[in-house]
Backbone as CSV, one residue per row, in Angstrom:
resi,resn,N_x,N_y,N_z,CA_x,CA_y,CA_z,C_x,C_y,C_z
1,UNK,181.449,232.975,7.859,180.906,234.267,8.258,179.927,234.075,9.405
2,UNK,179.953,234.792,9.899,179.214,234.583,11.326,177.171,234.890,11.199
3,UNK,176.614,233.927,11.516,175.382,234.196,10.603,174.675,235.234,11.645
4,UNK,174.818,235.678,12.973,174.333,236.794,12.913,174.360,238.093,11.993
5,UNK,175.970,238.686,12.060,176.601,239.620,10.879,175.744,239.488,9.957
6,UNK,175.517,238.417,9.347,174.860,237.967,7.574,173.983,238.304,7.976
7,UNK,172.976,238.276,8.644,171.331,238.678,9.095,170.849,240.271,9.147
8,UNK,172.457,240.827,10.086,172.482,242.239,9.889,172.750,242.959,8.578
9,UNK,173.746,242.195,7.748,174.159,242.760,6.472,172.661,242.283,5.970
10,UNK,171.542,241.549,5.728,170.725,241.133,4.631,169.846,242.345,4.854
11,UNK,169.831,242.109,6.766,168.292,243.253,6.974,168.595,245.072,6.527
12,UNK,170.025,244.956,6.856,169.929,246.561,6.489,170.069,247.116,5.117
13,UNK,170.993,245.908,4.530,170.859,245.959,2.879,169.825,246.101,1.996
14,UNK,168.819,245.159,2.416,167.184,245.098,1.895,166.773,246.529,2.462
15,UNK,166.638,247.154,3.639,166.216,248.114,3.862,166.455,249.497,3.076
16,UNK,168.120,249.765,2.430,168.521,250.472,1.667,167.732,249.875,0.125
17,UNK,167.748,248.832,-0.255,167.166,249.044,-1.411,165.753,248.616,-1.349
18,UNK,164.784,248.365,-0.787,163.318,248.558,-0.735,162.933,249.555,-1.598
19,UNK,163.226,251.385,-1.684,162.965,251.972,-2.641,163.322,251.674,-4.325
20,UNK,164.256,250.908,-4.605,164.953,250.614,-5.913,164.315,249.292,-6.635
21,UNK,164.082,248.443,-5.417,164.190,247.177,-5.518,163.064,246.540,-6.774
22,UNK,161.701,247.372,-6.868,160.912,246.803,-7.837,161.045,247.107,-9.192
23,UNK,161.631,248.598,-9.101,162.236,249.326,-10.548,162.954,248.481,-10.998
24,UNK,163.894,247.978,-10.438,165.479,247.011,-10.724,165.278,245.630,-11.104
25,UNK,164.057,245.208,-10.402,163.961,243.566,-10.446,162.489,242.797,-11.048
26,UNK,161.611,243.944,-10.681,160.407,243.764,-11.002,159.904,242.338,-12.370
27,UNK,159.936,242.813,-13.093,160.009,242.370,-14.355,161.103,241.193,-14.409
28,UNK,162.580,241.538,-14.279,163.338,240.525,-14.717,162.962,239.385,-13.488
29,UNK,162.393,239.343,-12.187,162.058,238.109,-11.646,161.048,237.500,-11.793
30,UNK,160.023,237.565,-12.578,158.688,237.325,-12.615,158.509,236.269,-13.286
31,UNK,159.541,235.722,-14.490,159.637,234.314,-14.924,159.692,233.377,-14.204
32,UNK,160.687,233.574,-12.746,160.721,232.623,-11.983,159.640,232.630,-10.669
33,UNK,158.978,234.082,-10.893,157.996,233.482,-9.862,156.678,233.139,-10.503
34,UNK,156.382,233.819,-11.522,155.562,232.462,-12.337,155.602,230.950,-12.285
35,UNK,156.882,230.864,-12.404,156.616,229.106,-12.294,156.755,228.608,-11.064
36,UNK,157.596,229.081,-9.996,156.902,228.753,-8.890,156.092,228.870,-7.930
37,UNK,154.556,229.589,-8.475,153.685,229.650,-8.735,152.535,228.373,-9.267
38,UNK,153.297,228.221,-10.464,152.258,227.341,-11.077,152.746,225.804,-11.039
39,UNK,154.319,225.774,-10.107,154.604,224.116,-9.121,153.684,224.349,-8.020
40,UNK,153.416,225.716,-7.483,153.066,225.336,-6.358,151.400,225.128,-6.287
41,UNK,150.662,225.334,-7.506,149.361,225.043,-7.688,148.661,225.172,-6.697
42,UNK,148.454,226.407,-6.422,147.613,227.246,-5.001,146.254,227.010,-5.398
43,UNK,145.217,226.776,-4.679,143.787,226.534,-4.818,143.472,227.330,-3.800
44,UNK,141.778,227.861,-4.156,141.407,228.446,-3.390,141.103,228.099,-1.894
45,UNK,140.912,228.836,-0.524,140.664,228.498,0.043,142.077,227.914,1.244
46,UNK,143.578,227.826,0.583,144.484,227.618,1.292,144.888,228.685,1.871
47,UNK,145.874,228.156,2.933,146.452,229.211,3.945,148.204,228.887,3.188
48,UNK,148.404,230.384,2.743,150.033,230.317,2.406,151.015,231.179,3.281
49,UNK,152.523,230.837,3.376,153.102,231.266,3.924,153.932,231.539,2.869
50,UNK,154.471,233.743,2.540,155.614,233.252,1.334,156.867,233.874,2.545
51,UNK,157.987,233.042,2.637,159.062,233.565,3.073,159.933,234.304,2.335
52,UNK,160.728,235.387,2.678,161.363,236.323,2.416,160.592,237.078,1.047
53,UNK,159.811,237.955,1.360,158.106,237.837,0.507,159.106,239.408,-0.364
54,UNK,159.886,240.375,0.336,160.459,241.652,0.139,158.857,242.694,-0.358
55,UNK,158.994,242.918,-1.236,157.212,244.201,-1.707,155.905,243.319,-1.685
56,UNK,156.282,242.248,-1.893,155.082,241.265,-1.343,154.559,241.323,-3.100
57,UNK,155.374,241.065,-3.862,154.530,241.094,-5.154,154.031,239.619,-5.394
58,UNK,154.793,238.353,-4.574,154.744,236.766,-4.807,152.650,236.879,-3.836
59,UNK,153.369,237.547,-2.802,151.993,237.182,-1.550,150.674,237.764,-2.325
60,UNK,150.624,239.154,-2.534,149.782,239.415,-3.294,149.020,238.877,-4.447
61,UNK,149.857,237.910,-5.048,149.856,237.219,-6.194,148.706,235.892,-5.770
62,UNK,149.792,235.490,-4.767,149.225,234.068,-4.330,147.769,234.110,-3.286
63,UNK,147.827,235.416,-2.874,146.409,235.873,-2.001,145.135,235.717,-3.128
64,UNK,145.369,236.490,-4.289,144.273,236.183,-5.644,144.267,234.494,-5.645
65,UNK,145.389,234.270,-6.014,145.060,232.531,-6.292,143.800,231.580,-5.144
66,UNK,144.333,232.275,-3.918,143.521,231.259,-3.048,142.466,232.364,-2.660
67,UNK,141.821,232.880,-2.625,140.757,233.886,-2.701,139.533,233.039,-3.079
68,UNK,137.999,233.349,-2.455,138.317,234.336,-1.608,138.307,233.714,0.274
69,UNK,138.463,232.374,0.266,138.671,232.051,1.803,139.811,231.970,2.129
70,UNK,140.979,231.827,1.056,142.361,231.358,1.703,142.755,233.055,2.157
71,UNK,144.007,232.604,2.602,144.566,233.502,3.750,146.666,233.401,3.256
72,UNK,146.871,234.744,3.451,148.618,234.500,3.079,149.083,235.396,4.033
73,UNK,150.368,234.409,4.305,151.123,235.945,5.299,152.893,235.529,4.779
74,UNK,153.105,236.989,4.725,154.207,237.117,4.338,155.389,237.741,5.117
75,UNK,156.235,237.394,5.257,157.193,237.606,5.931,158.870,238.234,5.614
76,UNK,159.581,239.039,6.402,160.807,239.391,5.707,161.354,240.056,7.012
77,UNK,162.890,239.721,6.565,163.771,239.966,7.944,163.877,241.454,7.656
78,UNK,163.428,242.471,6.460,163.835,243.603,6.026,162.698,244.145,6.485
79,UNK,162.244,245.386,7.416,161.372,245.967,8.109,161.333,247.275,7.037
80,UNK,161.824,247.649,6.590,161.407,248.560,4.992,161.026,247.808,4.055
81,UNK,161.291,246.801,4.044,160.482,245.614,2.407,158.816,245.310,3.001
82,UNK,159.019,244.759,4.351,157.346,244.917,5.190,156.756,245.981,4.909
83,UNK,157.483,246.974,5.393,156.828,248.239,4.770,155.904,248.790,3.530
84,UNK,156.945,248.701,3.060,156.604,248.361,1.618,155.445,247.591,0.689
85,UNK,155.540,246.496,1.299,154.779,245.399,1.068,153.374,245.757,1.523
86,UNK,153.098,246.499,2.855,151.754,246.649,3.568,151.159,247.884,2.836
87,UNK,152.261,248.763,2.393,151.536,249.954,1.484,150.903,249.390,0.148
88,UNK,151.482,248.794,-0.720,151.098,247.813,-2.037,149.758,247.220,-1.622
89,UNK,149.664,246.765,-0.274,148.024,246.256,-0.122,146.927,246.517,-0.383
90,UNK,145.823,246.190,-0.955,144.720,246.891,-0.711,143.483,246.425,0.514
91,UNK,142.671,247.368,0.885,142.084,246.978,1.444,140.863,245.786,1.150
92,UNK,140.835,244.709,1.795,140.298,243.355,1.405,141.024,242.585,0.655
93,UNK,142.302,242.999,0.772,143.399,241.998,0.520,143.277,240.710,1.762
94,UNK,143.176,239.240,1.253,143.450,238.800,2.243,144.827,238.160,2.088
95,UNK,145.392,238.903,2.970,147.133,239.043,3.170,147.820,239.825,4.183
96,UNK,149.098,239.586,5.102,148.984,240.343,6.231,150.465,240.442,6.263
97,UNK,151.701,240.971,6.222,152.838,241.475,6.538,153.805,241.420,7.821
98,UNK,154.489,240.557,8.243,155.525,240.768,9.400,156.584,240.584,9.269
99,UNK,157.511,240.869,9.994,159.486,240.911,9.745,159.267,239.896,10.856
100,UNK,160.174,239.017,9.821,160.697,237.778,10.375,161.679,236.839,10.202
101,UNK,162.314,236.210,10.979,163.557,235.555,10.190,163.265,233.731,9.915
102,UNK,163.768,233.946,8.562,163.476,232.503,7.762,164.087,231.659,8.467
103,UNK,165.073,231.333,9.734,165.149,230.408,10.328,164.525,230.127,11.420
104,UNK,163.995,230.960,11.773,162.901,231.090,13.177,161.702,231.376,12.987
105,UNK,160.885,230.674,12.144,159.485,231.209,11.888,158.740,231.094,13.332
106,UNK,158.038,232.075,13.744,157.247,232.228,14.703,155.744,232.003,14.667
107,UNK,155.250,230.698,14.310,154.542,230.019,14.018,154.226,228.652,14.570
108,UNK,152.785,228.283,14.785,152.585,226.721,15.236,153.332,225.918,14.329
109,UNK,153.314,224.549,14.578,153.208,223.326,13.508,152.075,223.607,13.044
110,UNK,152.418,223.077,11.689,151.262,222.713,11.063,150.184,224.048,10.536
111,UNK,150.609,225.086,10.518,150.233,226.559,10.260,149.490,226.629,8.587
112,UNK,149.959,225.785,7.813,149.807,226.333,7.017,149.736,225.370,5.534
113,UNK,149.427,225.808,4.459,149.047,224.273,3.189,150.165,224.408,2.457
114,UNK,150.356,225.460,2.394,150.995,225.575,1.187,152.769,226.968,1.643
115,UNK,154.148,226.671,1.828,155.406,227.770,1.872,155.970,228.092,0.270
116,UNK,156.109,229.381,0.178,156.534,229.943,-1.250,158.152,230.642,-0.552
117,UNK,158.937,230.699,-1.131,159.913,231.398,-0.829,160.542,231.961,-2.221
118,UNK,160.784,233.178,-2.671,161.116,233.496,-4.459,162.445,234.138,-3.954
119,UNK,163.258,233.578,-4.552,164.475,234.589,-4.683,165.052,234.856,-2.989
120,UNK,164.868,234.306,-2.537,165.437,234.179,-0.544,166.144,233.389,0.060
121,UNK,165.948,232.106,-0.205,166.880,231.193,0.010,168.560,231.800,0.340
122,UNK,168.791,232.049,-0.961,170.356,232.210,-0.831,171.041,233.540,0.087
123,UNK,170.289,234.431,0.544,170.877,235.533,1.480,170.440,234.720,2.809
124,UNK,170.127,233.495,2.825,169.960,232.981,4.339,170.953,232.235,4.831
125,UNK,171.929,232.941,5.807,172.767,231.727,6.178,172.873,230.622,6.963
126,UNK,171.639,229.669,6.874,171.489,228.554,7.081,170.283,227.848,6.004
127,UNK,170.352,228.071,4.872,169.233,227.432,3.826,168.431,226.060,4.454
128,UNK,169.282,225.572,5.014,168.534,223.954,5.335,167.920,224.418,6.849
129,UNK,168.170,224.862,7.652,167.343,225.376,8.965,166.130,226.015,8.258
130,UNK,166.296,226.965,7.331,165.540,227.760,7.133,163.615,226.191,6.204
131,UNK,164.406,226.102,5.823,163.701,224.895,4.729,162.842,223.974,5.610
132,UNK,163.560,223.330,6.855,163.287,222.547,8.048,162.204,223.743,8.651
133,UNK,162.186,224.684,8.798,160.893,225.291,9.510,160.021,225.657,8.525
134,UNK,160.020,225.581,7.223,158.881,225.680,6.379,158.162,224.217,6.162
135,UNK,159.242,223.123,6.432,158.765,222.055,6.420,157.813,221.698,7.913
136,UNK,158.271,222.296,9.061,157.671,222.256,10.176,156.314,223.245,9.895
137,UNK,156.019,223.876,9.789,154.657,224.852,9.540,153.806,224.718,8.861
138,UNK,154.079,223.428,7.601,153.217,222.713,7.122,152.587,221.518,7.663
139,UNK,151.198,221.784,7.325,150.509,220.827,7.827,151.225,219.715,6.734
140,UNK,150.717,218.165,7.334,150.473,217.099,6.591,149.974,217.023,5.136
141,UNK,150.511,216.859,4.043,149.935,217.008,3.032,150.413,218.139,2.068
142,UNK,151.032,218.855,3.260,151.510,220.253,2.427,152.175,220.386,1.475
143,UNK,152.838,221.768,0.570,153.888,221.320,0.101,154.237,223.016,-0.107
144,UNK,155.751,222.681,-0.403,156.659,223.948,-0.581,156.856,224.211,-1.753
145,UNK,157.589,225.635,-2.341,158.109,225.624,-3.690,158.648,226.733,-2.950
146,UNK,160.406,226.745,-3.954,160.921,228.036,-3.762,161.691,228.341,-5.045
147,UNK,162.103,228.950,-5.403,163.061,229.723,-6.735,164.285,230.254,-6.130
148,UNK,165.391,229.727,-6.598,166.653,230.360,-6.630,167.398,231.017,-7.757
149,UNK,168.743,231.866,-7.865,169.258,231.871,-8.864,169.937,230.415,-9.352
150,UNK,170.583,230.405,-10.675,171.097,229.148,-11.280,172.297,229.358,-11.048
151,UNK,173.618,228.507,-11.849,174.534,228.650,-11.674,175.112,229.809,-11.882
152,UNK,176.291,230.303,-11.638,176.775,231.535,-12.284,177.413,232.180,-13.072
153,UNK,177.945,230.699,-14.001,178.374,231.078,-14.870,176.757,230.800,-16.134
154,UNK,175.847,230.977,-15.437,174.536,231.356,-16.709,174.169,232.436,-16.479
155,UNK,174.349,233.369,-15.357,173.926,234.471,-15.153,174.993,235.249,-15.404
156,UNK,174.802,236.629,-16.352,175.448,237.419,-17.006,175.809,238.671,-16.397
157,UNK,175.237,238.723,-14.567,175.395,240.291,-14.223,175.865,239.697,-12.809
158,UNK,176.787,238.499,-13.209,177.435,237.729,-11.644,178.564,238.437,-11.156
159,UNK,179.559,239.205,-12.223,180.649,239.916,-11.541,180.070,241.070,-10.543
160,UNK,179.090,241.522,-10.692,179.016,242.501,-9.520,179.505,242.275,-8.012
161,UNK,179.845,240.726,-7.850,180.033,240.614,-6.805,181.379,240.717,-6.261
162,UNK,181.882,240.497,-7.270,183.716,240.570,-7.174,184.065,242.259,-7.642
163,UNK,183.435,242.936,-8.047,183.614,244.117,-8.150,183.277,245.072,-6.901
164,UNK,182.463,244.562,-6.221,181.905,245.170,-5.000,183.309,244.905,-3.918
165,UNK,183.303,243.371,-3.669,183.914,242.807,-2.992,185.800,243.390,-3.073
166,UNK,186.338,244.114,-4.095,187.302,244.345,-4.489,187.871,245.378,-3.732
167,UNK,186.351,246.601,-3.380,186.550,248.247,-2.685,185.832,248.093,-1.348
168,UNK,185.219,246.976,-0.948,184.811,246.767,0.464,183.982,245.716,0.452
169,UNK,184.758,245.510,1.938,184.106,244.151,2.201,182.618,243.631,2.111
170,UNK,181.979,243.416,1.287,180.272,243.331,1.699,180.197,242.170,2.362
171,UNK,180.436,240.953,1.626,180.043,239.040,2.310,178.492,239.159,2.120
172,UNK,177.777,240.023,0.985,176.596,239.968,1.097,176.278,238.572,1.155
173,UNK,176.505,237.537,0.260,176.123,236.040,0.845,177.322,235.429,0.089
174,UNK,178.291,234.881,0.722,179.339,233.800,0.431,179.213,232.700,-0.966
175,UNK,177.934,232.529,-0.552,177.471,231.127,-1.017,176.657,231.286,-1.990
176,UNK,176.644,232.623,-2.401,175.261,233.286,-3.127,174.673,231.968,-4.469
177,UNK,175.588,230.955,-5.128,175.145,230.691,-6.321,175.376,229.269,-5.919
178,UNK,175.220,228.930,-5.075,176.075,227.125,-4.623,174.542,226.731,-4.786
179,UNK,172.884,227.148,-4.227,171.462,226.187,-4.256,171.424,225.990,-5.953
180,UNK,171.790,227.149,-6.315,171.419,226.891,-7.819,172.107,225.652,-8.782
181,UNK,174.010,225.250,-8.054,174.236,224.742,-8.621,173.890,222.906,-8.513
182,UNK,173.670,222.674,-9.983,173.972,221.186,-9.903,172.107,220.649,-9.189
183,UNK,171.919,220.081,-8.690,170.440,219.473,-8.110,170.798,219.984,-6.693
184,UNK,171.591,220.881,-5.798,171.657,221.404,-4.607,170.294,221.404,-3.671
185,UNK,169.763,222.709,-4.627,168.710,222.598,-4.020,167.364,221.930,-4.071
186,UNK,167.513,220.692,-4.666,166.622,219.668,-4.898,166.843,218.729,-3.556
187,UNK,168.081,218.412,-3.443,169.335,217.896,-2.256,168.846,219.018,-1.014
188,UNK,168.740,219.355,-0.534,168.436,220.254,0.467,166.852,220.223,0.800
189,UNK,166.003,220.212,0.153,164.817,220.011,0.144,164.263,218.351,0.664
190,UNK,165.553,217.489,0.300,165.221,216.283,0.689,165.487,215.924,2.219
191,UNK,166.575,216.786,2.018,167.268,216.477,3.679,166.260,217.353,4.489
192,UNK,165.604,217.952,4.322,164.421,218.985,5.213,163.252,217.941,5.326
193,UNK,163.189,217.088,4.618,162.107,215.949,4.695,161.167,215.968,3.508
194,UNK,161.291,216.276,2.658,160.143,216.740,1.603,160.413,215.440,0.632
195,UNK,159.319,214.968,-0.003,159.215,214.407,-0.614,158.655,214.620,-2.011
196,UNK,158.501,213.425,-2.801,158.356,214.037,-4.520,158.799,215.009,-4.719
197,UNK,160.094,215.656,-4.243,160.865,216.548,-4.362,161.005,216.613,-6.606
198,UNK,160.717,217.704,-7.021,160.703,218.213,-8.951,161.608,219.564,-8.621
199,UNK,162.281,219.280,-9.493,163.096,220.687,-9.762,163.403,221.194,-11.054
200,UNK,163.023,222.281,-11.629,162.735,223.082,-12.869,163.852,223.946,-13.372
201,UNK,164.656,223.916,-14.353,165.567,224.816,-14.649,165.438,225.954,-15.430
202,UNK,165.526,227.281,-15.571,164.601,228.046,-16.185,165.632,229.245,-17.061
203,UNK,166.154,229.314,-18.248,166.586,229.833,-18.861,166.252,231.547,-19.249
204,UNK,166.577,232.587,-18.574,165.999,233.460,-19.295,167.130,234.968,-19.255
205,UNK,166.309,236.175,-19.599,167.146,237.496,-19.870,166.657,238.444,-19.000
206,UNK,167.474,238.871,-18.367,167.337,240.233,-17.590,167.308,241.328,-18.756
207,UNK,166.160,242.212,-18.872,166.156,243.227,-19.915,166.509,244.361,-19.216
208,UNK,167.209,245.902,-19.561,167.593,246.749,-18.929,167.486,247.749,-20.095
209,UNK,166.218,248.725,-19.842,166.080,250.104,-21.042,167.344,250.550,-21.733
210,UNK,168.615,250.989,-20.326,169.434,251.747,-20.861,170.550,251.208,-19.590
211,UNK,171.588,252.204,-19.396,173.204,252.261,-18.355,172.265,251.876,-17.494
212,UNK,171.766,253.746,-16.793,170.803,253.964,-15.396,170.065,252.556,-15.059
213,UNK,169.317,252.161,-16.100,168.330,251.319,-15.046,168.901,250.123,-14.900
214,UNK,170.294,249.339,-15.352,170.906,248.212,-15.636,171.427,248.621,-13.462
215,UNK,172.072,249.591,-13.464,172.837,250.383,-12.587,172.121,250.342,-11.369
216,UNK,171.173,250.626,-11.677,170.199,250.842,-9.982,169.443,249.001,-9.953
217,UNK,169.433,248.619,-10.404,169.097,247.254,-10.145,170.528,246.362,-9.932
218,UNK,171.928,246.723,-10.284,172.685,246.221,-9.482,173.225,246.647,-8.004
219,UNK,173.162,248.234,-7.998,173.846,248.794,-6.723,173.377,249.073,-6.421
220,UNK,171.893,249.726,-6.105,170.472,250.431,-5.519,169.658,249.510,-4.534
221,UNK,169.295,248.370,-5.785,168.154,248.039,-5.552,168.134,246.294,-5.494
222,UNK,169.573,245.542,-5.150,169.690,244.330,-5.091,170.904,244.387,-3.937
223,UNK,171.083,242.833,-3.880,172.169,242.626,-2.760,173.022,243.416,-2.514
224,UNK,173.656,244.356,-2.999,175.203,244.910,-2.979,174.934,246.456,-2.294
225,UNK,173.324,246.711,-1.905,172.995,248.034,-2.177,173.494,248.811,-0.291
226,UNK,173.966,247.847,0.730,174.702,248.717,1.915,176.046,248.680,1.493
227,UNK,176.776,247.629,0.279,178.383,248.025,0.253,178.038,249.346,-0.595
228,UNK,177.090,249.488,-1.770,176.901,250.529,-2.154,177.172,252.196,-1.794
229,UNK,176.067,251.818,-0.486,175.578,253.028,0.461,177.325,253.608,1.001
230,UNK,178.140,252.799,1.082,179.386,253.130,1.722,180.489,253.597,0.866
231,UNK,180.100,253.102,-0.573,181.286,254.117,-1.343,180.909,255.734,-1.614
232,UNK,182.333,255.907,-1.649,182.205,257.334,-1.980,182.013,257.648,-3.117
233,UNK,181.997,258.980,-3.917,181.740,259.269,-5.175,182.761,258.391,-6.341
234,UNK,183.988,258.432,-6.156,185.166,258.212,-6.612,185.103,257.059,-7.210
235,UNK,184.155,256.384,-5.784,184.437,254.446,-5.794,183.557,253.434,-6.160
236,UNK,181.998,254.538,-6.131,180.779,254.620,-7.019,181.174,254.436,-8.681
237,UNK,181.922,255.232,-8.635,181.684,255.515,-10.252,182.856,254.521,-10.855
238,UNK,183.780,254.503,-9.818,184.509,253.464,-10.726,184.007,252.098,-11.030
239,UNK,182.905,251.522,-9.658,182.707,250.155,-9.703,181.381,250.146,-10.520
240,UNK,181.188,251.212,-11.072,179.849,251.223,-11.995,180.271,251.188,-13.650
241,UNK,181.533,251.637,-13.634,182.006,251.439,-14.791,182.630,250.379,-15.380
242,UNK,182.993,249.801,-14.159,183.707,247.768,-14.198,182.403,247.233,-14.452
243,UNK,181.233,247.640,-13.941,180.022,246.889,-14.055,179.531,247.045,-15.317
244,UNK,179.462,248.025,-15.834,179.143,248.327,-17.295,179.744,247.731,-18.441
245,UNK,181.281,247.437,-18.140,182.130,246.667,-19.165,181.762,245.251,-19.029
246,UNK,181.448,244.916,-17.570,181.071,243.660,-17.444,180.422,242.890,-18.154
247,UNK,179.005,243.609,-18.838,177.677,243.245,-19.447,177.768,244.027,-20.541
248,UNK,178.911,244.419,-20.998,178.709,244.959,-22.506,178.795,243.678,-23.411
249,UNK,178.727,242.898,-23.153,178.736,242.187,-24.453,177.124,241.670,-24.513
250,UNK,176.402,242.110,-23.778,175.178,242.027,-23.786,174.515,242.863,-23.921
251,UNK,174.952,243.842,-24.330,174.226,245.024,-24.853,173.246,245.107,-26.041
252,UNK,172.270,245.302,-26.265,171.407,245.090,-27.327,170.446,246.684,-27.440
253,UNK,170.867,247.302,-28.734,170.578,248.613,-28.702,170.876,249.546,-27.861
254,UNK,170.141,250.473,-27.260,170.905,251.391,-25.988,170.559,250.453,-24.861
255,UNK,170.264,249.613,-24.664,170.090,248.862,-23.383,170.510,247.233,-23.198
256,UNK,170.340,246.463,-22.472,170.690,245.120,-22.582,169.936,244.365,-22.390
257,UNK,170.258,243.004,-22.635,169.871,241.670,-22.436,170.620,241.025,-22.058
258,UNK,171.056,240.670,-20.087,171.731,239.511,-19.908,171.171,238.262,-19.256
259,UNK,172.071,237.249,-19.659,171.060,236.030,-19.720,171.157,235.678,-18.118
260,UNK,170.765,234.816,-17.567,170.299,234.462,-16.238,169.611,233.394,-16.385
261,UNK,169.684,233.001,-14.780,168.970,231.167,-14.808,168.409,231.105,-13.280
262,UNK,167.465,230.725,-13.228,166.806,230.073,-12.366,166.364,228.920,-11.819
263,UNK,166.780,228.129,-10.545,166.145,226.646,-10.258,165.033,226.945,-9.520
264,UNK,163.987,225.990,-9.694,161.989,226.436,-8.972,162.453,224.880,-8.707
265,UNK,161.937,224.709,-7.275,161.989,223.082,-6.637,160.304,223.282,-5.946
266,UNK,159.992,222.235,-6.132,158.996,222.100,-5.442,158.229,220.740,-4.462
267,UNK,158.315,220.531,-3.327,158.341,219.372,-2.629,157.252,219.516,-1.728
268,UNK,157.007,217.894,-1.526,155.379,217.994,-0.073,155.878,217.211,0.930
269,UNK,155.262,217.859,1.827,155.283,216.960,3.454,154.359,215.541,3.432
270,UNK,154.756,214.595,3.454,154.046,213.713,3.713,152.758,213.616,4.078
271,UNK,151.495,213.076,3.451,149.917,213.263,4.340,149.724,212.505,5.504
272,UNK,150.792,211.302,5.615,150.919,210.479,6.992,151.176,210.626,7.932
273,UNK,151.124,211.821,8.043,152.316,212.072,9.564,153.685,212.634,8.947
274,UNK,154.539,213.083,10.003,155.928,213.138,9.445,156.725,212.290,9.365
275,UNK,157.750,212.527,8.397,159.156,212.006,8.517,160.353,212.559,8.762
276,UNK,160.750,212.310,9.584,161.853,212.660,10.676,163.239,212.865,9.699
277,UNK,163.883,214.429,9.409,164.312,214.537,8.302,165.774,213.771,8.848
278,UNK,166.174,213.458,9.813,167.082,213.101,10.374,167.386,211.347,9.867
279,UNK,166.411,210.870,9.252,165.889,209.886,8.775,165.553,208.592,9.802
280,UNK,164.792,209.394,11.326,164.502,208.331,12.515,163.287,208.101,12.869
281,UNK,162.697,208.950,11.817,160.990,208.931,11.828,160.360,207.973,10.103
């Protein structure tokens, strides 16, 4: 797929679901940004960078942690998730908002102590470019953590993608579940140069009240939400009803529980200087 296209499908997709997106996900992602969170052991007084930040609930988070001298800026190729994110602020937040793309950070060397990335990785189509400039923006000493989904056959609300994919083309991300599988993205983190590379596997349940809110956190308010925007009534309702059979066996009272998995990696830049991920440094 051509990774401009993918950049356009991520930014306008995120832009359609920015309104949905915290209703839908809020809660069920917060296990995994908890813990990569507490790999990435933020102290006060650091400067963080979180990539693909979307409402900025990780930045906000990590702005308290390093408070009150550290400093966070958050970033997203989705100019409605920025949005978003800068309204959620408060004033004397120290934290600051720009649209940006995770392979081109627009930043010195050495910018920064500490890169968070939750749940972003995989709509980027170049993960290891993207990884290589978080590794570049850290100072010496630094270190990264990011969270992906797990494999996909642990995650229980994975057909949405072949159901989407069935009535129009999305390609929201090809590759969507390949970091999660196997030590990938432990492997990717190394080849970016990072060292003491730990990677965490994280077992848990997407909870969903009822249909509606299972519904708008798959087609609203997550990846699928511009193939969404393009069906018609007809094609809506049918692929909402494949989706519903999908996760009925996870149904628990009027609402569900499907299971899901998460990998949290967390790696540092060398305090010596760099190493040349190419392996010539």
């Amino acid at each position: 797929m051509d990774a401009r296209l993918q950049r356009r499908i991520q930014r306008y997709g995120w832009d359609l679901a920015s309104g949905d997106y915290e209703h839908g996900w809020r809660t069920q992602l917060r296990p995994a940004q908890d813990l990569m969170l507490q790999l990435a052991a933020l102290r006060p007084g650091e400067r963080v960078l979180d990539v693909a930040c979307g409402t900025g609930i990780v930045s906000l988070a990590a702005a308290r942690a390093v408070a009150p001298d550290g400093r966070v800026v958050g970033v997203d190729l989705a100019e409605a998730m920025v949005d978003a994110a800068i309204a959620r602020a408060c004033p004397g937040d120290a934290v600051e908002f720009q649209r940006m793309d995770a392979e081109a950070l627009s930043f010195a060397d050495a910018s920064f102590d500490v890169v968070l990335s939750a749940l972003g990785l995989m709509y980027v189509p170049d993960p290891a470019a993207a990884l290589r400039e978080q590794y570049r923006v850290l100072q010496p000493g630094g270190r990264a953590a990011a969270a992906v989904w797990g494999a996909r056959d642990r995650c229980g609300w994975q057909a949405i993608f072949g159901i989407v994919d069935r009535r129009v083309r999305s390609e929201v991300c090809p590759l969507f579940f390949r970091l999660g599988t196997g030590p990938t993205l432990a492997r990717e983190f190394a080849a970016a140069g990072f060292v003491e590379v730990r990677s965490e596997r994280l077992a848990t349940e997407l909870v969903y009240a009822d249909d509606e809110h299972a519904l708008v956190a798959a087609f609203r308010g997550g990846p699928v939400a511009l193939a969404n925007h393009r069906f018609d009534g007809a094609t809506r309702a049918a692929a909402e009803d494949e989706y519903l059979a999908s996760i009925a066996p996870f149904r628990h009272g009027g609402g569900y529980r499907i299971p899901g998995e998460f990998v949290v990696v967390v790696g540092g830049k060398p305090a010596g200087g760099d190493r040349d991920p190419g392996g010539r440094g």
